[in-house]
Every structure is written in C-alpha cells, then in structure tokens.
C-alpha positions as CSV (number, residue, x, y, z in Angstrom):
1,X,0.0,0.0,0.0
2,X,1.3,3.4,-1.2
3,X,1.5,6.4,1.7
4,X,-0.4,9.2,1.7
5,X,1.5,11.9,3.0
6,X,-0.3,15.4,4.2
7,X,1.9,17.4,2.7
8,X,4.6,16.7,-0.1
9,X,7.7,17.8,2.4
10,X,7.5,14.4,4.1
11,X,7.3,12.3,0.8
12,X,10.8,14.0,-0.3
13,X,12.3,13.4,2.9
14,X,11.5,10.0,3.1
15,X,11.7,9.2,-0.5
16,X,14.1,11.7,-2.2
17,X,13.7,15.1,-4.3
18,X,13.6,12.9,-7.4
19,X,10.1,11.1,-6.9
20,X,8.1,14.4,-6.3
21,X,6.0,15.7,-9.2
22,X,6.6,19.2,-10.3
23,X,3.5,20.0,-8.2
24,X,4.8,18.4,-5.2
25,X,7.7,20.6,-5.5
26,X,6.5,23.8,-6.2
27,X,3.7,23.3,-2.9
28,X,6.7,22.7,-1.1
29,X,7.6,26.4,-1.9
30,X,4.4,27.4,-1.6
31,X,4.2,26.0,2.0
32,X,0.7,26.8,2.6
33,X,-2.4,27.1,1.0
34,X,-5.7,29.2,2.0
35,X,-9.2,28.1,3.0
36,X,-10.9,25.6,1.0
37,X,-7.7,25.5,-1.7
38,X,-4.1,23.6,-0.1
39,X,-0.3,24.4,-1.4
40,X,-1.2,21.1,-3.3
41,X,-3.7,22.6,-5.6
42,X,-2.9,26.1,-6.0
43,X,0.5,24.3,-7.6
44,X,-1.3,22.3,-9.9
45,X,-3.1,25.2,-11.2
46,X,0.1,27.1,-11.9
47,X,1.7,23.7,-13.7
48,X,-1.0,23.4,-15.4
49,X,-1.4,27.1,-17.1
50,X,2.3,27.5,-17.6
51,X,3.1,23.8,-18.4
52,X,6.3,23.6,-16.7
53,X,8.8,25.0,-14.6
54,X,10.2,26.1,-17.9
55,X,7.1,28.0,-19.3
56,X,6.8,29.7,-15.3
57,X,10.5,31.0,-15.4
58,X,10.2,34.1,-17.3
59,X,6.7,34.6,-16.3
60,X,6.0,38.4,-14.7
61,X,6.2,38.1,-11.1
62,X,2.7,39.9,-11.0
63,X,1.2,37.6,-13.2
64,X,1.2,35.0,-10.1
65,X,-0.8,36.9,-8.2
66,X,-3.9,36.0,-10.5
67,X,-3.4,32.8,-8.4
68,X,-6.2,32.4,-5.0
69,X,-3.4,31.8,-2.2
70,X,-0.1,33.6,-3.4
71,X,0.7,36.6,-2.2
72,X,4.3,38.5,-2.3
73,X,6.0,36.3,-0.1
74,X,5.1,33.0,-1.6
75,X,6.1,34.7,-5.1
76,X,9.1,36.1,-4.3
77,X,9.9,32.4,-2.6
78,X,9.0,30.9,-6.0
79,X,10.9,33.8,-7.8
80,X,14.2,33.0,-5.8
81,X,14.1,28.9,-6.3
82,X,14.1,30.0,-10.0
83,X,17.2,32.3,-10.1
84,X,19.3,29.7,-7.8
85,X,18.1,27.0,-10.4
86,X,19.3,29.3,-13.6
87,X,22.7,30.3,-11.5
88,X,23.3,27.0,-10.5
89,X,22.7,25.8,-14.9
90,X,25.2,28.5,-15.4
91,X,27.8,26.6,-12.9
92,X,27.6,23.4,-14.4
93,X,27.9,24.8,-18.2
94,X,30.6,26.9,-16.8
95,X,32.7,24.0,-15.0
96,X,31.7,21.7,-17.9
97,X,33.4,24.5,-20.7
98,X,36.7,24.4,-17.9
99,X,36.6,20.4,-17.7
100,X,36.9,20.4,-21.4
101,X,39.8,23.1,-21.8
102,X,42.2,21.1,-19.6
C-alpha cells in the first residue's frame, strides 16, 4: 500500500527530491495554501497554465498573483528557487566549458 502523505515535504524526505511531481515541488515552496484550496492545488493550477517550470520562469512576477493563495511572499519564494536553479545551470555549463579546456 502506497503512503499518503499530508503534505509533499514528508514524501521527499523519506523518499528523495527525485520522486516528487513538479506540483509536489512547487507546494513545497508554496508551503501553505488558503481556506478551501491547499499548497497542493494552487500548484497544480500554476503547472498546469504555464506547463512547466520552464514556461513559469520568465513569467511576470505579478502575473502569479492571479493565483487564489499567493501573495508577495510566496512569489518572491518561487521567484528565488528560479534564479538559484538558472545560476546554478550557469555553474555546471561553466565547469563543464573548464573540464573540457584542460
């Protein structure tokens, strides 16, 4: 029998990063949700207008706020986890261009 966890935090602990949805992850950002509407959800809906994290990550930051349940905080939280993702690309294609110079 599968576990059904309340909130997609414990499933990456227990399980890893790499079995959460994209939903699960972005509800983990989005921490909470509002009355009537969880983290859960209001990440689904976002997935599913923008299609991927891709389609979200150029996305105006006001644009989000269409969204029941985001506010500034939760955005700016969202906004953040998308710059560290593109500095951290730029690292790897970096080190990768260095590994292949020496």
């Amino acid at each position: 029998m599968t576990k059904k966890w309340h909130h997609p935090g414990g499933k990456l602990r227990e399980q890893g990063a790499d079995t959460l949805s994209n939903a699960e992850l972005l509800a983990i950002l989005i921490s909470t949700g509002v009355k009537g509407k969880p983290a859960e959800k209001i990440a689904e809906e976002i997935i599913e207008r923008y299609g991927s994290f891709f389609g979200m990550a150029n996305q105006p930051l006001k644009d989000f706020l269409e969204f029941k349940g985001l506010g500034d905080t939760k955005i700016i939280r969202i906004a953040a986890a998308f710059e560290i993702g593109r500095r951290l690309a730029k690292e790897i294609v970096t080190h990768e261009k260095e590994k292949q110079t020496t």
